[in-house]
C-alpha positions as CSV (number, residue, x, y, z in Angstrom):
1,X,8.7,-19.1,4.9
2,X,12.2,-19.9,3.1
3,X,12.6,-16.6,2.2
4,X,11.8,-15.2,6.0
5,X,14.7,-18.4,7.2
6,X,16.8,-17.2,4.7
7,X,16.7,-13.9,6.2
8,X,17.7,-15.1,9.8
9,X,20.7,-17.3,8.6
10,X,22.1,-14.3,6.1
11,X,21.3,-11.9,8.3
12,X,23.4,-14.2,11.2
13,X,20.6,-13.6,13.6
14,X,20.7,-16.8,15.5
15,X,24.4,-16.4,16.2
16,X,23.4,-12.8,17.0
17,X,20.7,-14.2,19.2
18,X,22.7,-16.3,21.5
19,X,25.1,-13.6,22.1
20,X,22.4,-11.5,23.4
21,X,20.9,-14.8,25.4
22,X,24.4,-14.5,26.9
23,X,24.5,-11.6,28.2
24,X,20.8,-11.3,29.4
25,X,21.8,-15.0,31.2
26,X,24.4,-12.3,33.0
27,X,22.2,-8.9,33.0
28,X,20.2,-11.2,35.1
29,X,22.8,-12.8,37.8
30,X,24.0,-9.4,38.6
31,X,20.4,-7.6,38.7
32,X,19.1,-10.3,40.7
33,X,22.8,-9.7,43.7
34,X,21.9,-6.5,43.3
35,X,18.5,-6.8,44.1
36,X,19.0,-9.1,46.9
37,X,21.6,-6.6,48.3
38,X,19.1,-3.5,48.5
39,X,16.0,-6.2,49.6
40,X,18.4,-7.0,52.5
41,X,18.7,-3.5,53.3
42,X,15.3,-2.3,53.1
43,X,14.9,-5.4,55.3
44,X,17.1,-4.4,57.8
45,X,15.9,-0.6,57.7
46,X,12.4,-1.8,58.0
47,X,9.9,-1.1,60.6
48,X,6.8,-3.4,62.1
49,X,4.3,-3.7,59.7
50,X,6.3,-2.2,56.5
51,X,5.5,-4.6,53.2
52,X,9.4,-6.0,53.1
53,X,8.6,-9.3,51.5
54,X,7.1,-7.1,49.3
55,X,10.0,-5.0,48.7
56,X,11.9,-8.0,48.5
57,X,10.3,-9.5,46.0
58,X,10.3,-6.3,43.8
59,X,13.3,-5.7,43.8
60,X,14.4,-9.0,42.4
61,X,11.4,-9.7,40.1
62,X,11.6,-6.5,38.3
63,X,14.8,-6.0,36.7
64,X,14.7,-9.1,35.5
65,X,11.1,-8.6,33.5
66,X,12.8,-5.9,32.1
67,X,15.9,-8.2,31.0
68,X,13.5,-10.2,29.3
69,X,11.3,-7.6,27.5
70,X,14.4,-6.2,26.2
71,X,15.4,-10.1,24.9
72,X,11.9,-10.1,23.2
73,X,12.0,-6.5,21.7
74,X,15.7,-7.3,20.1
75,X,13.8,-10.8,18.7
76,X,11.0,-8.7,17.3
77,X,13.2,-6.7,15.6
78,X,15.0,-9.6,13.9
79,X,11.8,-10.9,13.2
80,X,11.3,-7.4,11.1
81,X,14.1,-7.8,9.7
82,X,13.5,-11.3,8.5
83,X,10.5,-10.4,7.0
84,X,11.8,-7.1,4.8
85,X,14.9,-9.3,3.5
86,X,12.4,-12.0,2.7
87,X,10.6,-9.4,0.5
88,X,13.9,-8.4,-0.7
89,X,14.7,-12.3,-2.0
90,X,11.8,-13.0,-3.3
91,X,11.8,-10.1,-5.9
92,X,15.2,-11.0,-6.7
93,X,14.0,-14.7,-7.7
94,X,10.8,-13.3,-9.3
95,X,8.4,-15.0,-7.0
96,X,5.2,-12.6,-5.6
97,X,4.9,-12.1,-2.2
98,X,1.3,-11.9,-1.9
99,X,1.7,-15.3,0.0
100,X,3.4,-13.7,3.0
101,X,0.4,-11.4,3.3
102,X,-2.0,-13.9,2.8
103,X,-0.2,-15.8,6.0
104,X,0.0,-12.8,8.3
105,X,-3.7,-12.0,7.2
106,X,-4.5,-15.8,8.3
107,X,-3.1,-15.4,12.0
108,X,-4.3,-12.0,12.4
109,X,-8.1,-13.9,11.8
110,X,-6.7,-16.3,14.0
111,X,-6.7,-14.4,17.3
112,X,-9.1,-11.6,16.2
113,X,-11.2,-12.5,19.5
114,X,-8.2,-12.9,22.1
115,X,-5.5,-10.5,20.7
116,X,-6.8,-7.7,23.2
117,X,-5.8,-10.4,26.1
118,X,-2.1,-10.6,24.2
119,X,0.2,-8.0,25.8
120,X,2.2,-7.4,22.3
121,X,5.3,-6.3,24.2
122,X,5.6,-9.9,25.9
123,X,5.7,-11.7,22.3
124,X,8.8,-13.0,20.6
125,X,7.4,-12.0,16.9
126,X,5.7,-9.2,16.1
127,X,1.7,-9.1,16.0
128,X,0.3,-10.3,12.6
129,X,-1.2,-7.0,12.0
130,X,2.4,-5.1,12.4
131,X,4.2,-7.3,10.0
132,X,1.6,-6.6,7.5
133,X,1.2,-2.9,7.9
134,X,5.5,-3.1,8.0
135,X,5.5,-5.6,4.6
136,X,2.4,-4.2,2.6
137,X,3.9,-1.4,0.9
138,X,6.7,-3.3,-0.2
139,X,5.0,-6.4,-1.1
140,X,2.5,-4.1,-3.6
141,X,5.2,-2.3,-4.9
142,X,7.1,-5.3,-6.5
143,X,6.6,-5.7,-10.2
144,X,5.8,-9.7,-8.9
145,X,3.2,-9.0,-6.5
146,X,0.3,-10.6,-9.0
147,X,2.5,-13.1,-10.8
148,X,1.4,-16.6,-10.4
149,X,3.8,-19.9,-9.7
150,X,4.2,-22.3,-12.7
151,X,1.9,-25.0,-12.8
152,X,4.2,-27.4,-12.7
153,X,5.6,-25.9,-9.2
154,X,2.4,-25.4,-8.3
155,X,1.3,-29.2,-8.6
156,X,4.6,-30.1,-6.7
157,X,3.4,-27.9,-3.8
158,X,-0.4,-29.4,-3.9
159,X,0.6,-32.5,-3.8
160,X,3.2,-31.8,-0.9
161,X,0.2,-30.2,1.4
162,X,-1.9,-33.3,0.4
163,X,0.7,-36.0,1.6
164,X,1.1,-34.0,4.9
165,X,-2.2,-33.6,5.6
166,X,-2.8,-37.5,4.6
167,X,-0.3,-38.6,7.1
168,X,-1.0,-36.0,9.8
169,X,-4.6,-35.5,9.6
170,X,-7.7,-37.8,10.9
171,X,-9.1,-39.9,8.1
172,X,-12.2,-38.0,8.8
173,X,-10.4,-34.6,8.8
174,X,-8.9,-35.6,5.5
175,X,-12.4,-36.4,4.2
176,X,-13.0,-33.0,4.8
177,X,-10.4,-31.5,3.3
178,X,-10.7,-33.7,0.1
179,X,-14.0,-34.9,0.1
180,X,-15.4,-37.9,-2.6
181,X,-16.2,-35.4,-5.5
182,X,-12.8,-34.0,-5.3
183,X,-11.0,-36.3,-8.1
184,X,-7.9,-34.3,-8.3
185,X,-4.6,-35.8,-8.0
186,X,-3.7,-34.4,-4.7
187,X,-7.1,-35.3,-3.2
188,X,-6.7,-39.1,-4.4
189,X,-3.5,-38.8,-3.2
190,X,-4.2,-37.8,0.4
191,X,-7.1,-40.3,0.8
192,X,-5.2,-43.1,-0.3
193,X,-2.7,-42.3,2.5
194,X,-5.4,-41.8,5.1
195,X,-6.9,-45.3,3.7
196,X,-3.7,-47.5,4.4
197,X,-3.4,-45.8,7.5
198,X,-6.7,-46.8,8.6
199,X,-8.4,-49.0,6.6
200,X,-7.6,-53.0,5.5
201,X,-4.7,-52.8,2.7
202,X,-6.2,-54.0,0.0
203,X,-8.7,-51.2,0.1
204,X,-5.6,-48.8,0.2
205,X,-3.6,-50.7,-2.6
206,X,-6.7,-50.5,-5.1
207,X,-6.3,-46.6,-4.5
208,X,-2.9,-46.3,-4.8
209,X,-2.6,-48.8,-8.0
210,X,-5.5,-45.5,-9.0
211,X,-2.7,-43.1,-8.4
212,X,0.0,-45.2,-10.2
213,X,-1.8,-46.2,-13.5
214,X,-2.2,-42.1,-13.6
215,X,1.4,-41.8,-12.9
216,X,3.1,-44.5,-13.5
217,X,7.1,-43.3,-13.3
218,X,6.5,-41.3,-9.9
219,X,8.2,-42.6,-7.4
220,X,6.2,-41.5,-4.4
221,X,3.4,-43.5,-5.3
222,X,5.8,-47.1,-5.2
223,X,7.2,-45.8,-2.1
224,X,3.9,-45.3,-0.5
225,X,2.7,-48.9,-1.9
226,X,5.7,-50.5,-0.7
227,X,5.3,-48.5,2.5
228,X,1.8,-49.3,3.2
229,X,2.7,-53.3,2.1
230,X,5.8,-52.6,4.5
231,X,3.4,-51.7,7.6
232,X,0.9,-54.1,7.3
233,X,2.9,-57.0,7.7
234,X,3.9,-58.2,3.9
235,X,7.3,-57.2,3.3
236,X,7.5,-59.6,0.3
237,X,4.9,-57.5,-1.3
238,X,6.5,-54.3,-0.7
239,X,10.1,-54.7,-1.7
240,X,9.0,-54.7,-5.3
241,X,7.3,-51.7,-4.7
242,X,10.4,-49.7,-3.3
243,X,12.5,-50.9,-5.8
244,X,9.7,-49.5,-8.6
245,X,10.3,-46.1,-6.8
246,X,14.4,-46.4,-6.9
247,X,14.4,-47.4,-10.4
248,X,11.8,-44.9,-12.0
249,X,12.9,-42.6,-14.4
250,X,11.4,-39.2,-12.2
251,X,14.1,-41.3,-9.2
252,X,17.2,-40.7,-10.8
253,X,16.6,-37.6,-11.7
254,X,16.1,-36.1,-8.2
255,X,16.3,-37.5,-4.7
256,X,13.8,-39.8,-4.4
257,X,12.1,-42.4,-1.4
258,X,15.1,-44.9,-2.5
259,X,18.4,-43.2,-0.8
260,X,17.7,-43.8,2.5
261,X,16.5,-47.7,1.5
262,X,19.5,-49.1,-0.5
């Protein structure tokens, strides 16, 4: 998904896009006096019982569905685009990207049953299974395609999905998603978020203290203490906690939960 962005903002589609936003925004004003002007003709040519509303209201409503098809064809393409330099950046950084596949492959399950109710041409992306069949042949052909992310990144990224899902998720949905048996870090991770958000404290500080004896210089897991602590009405018991996660080792070393507290 970086790599796609990236493509946009090198690319300078967005400043690209409001140019052509621009002129559809005029396209449109002069279609539509246009339009009125031959309506009010055919109005005033018009016999008893001809269908002038209805000429009326074609001849203003269709140039400007046009206008806006050809908006959404130009933002397709940049879409395209997007997608072809993502390729592009991620072979340059060594990274596989099987992962963009895997997404499009995702939405095109997604809307297997209603895609023949989507009208492709009214969409401002192309259909998941055009960006595939557009980014498949490249994707293969990279020497990257089957390499795998380091561990270490890897973890980073696990435990990223599990603190969003933690704070965005039901508790029971996250009980789904990482159920009891799952002991991995992540999984602990995202229950003991769900916990403080809906459970007493103490239950979610006994998990938390979990996460911390098995990390004990990460700052996220302070932050979240002092944050849960924070919430539940003891600020005295969380301002230690915050200042754990400012002062830990892994903290100074990247931005950490302490730059927006000092």
């Amino acid at each position: 998904m970086l790599a796609h962005e990236t493509g946009h903002i090198v690319g300078g589609h967005l400043a690209r896009l409001r140019q052509r936003l621009d002129q559809a925004q005029t396209m449109s004003i002069v279609a539509m006096l246009l339009g009125i002007g031959a309506a009010a003709g055919a109005v005033a040519t018009s016999r008893p019982g001809d269908n002038a509303g209805g000429a009326v209201a074609g001849a203003v409503m269709a140039p400007q569905e046009a206008i806006r098809r050809s908006l959404l064809s130009y933002q397709r393409g940049e879409e395209q685009a997007a997608d072809r330099s993502a390729i592009s950046y991620l072979n340059k950084s060594g990274q596989s990207a099987k992962g963009m596949l895997t997404t499009f492959q995702r939405f095109e399950s997604q809307i297997a049953f209603s895609k023949r109710f989507i009208d492709p041409y009214a969409q401002s992306h192309p259909m998941p299974a055009d960006r595939i069949a557009n980014l498949q042949d490249l994707a293969k052909k990279s020497p990257y395609y089957d390499k795998l992310d380091p561990p270490a990144l890897q973890a980073r990224h696990d435990m990223m999905r599990a603190k969003l899902y933690g704070f965005t998720d039901t508790p029971q949905g996250v009980g789904r998603r990482y159920p009891p048996s799952d002991m991995s870090l992540p999984a602990r991770y995202a229950r003991a978020i769900a916990s403080y958000r809906s459970s007493p404290i103490d239950s979610a500080a006994a998990q938390i203290d979990d996460l911390i004896r098995a990390q004990p210089n990460n700052p996220w897991f302070h932050e979240l203490k002092g944050q849960a602590y924070l919430e539940n009405g003891r600020p005295a018991q969380a301002v230690p906690e915050l200042r754990k996660g400012c002062r830990s080792p892994r903290a100074r070393r990247r931005s950490a939960p302490c730059s927006d507290r000092r």
